[in-house]
N, C-alpha and C positions, 0 to 999 in steps of 0.2 A: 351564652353557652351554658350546659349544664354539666357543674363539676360530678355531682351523686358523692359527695367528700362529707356528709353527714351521718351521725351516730343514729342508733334509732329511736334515740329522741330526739331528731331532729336537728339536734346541734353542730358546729362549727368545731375545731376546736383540739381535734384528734392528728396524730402526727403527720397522716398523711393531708388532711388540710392543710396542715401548719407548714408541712413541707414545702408544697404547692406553692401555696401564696408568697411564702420566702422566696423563691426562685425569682417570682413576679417584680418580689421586692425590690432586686437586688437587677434586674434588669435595666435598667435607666426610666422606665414608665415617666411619665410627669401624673399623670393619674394613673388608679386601676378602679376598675369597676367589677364588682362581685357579678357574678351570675344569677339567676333568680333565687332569690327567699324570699317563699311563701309567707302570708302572715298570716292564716290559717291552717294548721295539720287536719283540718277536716277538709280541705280544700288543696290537695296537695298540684304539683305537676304533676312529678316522678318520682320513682321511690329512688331515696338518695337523696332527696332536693333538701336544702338547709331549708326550717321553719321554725315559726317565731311561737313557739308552743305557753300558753299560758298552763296549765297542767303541768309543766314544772318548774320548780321552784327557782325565783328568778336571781337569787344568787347564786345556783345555779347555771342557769344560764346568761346572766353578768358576766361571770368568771371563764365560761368558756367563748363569747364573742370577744373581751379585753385579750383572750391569747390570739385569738383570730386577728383582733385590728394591731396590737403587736406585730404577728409576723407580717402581716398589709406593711405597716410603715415602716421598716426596715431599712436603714440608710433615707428617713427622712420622706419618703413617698406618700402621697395622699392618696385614699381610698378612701371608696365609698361603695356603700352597699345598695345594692338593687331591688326594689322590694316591690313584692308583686300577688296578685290574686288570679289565677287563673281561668275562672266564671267558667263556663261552660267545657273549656278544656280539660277540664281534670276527670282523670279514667278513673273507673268502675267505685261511681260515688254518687250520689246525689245531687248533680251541680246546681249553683246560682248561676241566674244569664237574667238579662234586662226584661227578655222576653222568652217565653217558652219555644225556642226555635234553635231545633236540633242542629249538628253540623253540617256541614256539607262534604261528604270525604270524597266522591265521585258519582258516576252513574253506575246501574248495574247492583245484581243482586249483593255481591263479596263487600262495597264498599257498605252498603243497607247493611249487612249483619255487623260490620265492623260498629260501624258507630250504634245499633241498638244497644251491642252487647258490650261495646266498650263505655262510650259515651252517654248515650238515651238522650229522652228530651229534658233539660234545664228547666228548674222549677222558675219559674216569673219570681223577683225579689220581691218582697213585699217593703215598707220601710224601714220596717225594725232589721232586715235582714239590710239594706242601705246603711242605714245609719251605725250598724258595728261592721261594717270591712270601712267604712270612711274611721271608726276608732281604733280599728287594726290597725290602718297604715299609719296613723300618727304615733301610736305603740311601739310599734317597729321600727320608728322613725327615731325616737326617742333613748330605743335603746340603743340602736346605730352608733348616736352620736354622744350616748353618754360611755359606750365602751371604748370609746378612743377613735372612732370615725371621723373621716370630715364633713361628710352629709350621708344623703341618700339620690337614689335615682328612679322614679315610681316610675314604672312601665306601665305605659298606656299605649302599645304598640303588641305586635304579631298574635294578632286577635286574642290577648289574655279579656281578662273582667273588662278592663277602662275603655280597652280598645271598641269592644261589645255595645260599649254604651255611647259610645261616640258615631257609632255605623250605623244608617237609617237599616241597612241589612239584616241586622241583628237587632235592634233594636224597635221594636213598635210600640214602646209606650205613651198613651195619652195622658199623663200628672208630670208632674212638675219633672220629671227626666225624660222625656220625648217627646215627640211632634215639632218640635223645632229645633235646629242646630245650636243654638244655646244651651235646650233646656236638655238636651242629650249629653251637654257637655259639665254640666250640674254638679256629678258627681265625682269627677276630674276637679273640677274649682272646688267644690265642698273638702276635696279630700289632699288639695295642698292648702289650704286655709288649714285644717286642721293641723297638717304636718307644720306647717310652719309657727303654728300656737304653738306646739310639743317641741323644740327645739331654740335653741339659743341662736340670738341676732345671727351671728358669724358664721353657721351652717350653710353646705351648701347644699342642695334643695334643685335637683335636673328634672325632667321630663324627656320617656324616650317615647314616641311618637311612630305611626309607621306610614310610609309612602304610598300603599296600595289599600289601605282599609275603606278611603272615601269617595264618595261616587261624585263629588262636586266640591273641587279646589276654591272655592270660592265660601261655601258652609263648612270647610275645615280652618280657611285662614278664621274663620270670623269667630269661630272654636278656640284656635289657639290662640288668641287674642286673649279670652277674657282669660284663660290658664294663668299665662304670663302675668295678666297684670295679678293673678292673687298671690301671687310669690316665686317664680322661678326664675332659677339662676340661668340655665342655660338648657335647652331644646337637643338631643337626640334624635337624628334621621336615619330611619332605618326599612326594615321591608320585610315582607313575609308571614306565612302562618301553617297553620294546618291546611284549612282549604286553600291557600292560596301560596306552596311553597317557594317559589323566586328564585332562584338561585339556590336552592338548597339539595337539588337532588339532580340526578340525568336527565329526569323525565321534563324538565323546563323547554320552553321553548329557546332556539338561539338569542343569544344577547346582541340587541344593536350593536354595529361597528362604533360610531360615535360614542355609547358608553365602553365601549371596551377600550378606546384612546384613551378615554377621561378614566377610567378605571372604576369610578365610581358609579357603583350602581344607582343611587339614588339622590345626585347631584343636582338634575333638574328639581327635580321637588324641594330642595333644597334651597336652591336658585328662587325658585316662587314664597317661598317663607321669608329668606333673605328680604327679597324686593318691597314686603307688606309690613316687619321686624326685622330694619337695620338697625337695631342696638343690641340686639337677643345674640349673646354667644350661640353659636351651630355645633354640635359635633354633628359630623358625616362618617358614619360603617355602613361597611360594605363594597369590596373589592376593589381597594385600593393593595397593590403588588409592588410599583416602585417607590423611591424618594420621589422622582421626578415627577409623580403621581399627585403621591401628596402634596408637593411644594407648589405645585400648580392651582391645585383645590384651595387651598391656604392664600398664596397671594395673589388667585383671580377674586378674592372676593367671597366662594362659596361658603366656607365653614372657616370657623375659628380653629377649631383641633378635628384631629383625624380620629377616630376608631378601629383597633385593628384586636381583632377577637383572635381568629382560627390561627395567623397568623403566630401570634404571640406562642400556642400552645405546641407547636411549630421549633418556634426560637425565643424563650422567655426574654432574652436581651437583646432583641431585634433594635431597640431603640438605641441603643449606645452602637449599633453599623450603620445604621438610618441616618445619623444626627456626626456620626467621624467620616467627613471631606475626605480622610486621606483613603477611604475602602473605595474603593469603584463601584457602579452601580449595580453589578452583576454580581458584588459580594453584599450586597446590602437589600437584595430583595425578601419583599412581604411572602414568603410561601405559604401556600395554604393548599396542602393535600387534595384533591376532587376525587373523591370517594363514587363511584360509579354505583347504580343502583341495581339491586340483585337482578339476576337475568330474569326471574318471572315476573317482576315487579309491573311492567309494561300491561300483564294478561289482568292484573287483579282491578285496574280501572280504579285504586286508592290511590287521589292527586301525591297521599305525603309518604309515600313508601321508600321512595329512595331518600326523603329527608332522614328521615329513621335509620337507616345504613350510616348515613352520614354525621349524624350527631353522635350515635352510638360510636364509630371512629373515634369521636376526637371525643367524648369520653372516658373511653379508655384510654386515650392519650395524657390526657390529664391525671387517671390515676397511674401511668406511667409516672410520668413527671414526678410526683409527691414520693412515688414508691422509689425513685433510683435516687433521692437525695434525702431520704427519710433514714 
């Protein structure tokens, strides 16, 4: 999710953050997971997004992530922050991508100007530009866990930077990070090797992953394989992007009946990671609605913990009705608003327009949240 709960330097820290995350706190969570920080301000999401700014002084920003991972563990709750580079998605900037290959936002002229004018074409990294976002994210990692975090969770999912490098799609490079499903996987292994240098033994250290970026389940497991073995705690499955919104807007296609029982959108996938990595804790997000849901997913075997994002923003204490037998199941549902997509959105032929509607909701939901208990 994207809270936009940062100052304009970038920081965490300000009451309505602090508010926010309290609520989360104080909800039953057994984990919480921060929303994206960036770990470059040159390489932003959105405006608003928390980022890991060297340009200010890091006592500075010490002191404002130590009030951030304060109000996180609140009654005791573990948090951890999400840390992420955008690549090519970040608007009206000059982006890094693996390869110079624009996005794909639709056919047709309106989507063409959207992304000239917002996006453009991605400059190719060169290595020097490699080798510091793999030193950002152990940076960022570093501070995570010296403000009072319990780890991090580097997203390599919903086509940001990792995702980019991992996707023969987006990726065409012939050196040592492309042409083969290892060597695209390079800077994913290079960049938890780092994090895990930057960090104390006891850290915990996730990978979130996404369901739909790879054209061949068979060169993602062999991908995720070598991730795991350079230091991850546990694997996030999940789904989704700009060009390829999922579940995120009206404009999707229907959902199989079969996932809509299982509630899980992205269980099979899941399921195939599982069968190749039975010892890797799973989290599964993504549209899980009941207990009976979840409790299913848990003890078929799918996933070790559940993920529940929109939900939460919803009902901060969703976990303490989830987790109390005596509420019945109809007082203990996952709600998660479906935000319908504006009525022109259909004519503009941009796949993520009604995702946009819909992030923007909960959004401002979120700055709801912070602002009624601030």
């Amino acid at each position: 999710m994207a809270e936009r709960l940062a100052d304009k330097e970038g920081l965490p820290g300000g009451k309505q953050c602090l508010a926010t995350y309290s609520e989360w706190a104080k909800g039953g969570w057994g984990l919480i997971i921060s929303g994206n920080v960036h770990i470059d301000p040159a390489h932003p999401g959105a405006p608003g997004d928390f980022t890991v700014n060297r340009d200010v002084p890091r006592e500075k920003t010490l002191a404002a992530w130590k009030s951030w991972a304060s109000a996180c563990s609140l009654n005791g709750t573990k948090s951890i922050v999400q840390i992420n580079h955008p690549g090519r998605q970040a608007p009206f900037v000059k982006s890094l991508a693996p390869s110079p290959i624009p996005l794909d936002l639709g056919k047709g002229l309106f989507p063409w100007l959207v992304r000239s004018l917002v996006y453009g074409t991605p400059k190719e990294m060169t290595q020097a530009d490699i080798d510091d976002v793999v030193t950002r994210f152990a940076e960022a990692a570093k501070l995570s866990v010296e403000a009072g975090f319990a780890g991090v969770e580097i997203h390599a999912a919903h086509g940001y930077l990792l995702a980019q490098f991992l996707s023969p799609l987006s990726n065409e490079r012939t050196d040592d990070y492309g042409g083969s499903p290892l060597a695209r996987a390079k800077i994913v292994v290079d960049v938890v090797k780092a994090v895990r240098k930057a960090v104390p033994a006891g850290a915990c250290v996730g990978i979130k992953v996404n369901s739909t970026d790879h054209t061949d389940l068979g060169d993602f497991i062999t991908q995720l394989k070598a991730i795991v073995d350079a230091g991850v705690d546990f694997v996030e499955v999940s789904g989704g992007s700009i060009e390829d919104p999922m579940f995120s807007t009206g404009l999707h296609t229907t959902v199989k009946a079969s996932t809509k029982a299982r509630e899980a959108f992205f269980i099979d996938f899941a399921n195939a990671i599982r069968s190749e990595l039975p010892d890797v804790p799973i989290m599964l997000t993504g549209g899980f609605r009941t207990r009976q849901g979840m409790e299913a997913a848990v003890k078929g075997g799918s996933c070790d913990l559940v993920g529940l994002a929109r939900p939460s923003v919803i009902d901060p204490a969703l976990p303490k009705k989830v987790l109390d037998t005596s509420i019945p199941e109809y007082g203990a549902l996952a709600y998660a608003k479906r935000i319908e997509a504006w009525s022109w959105a259909k004519y503009t032929g941009i796949k993520a327009v009604g995702m946009g509607a819909e992030t923007l909701w909960y959004t401002n939901q979120i700055g709801r949240l912070g602002a009624a208990n601030n």
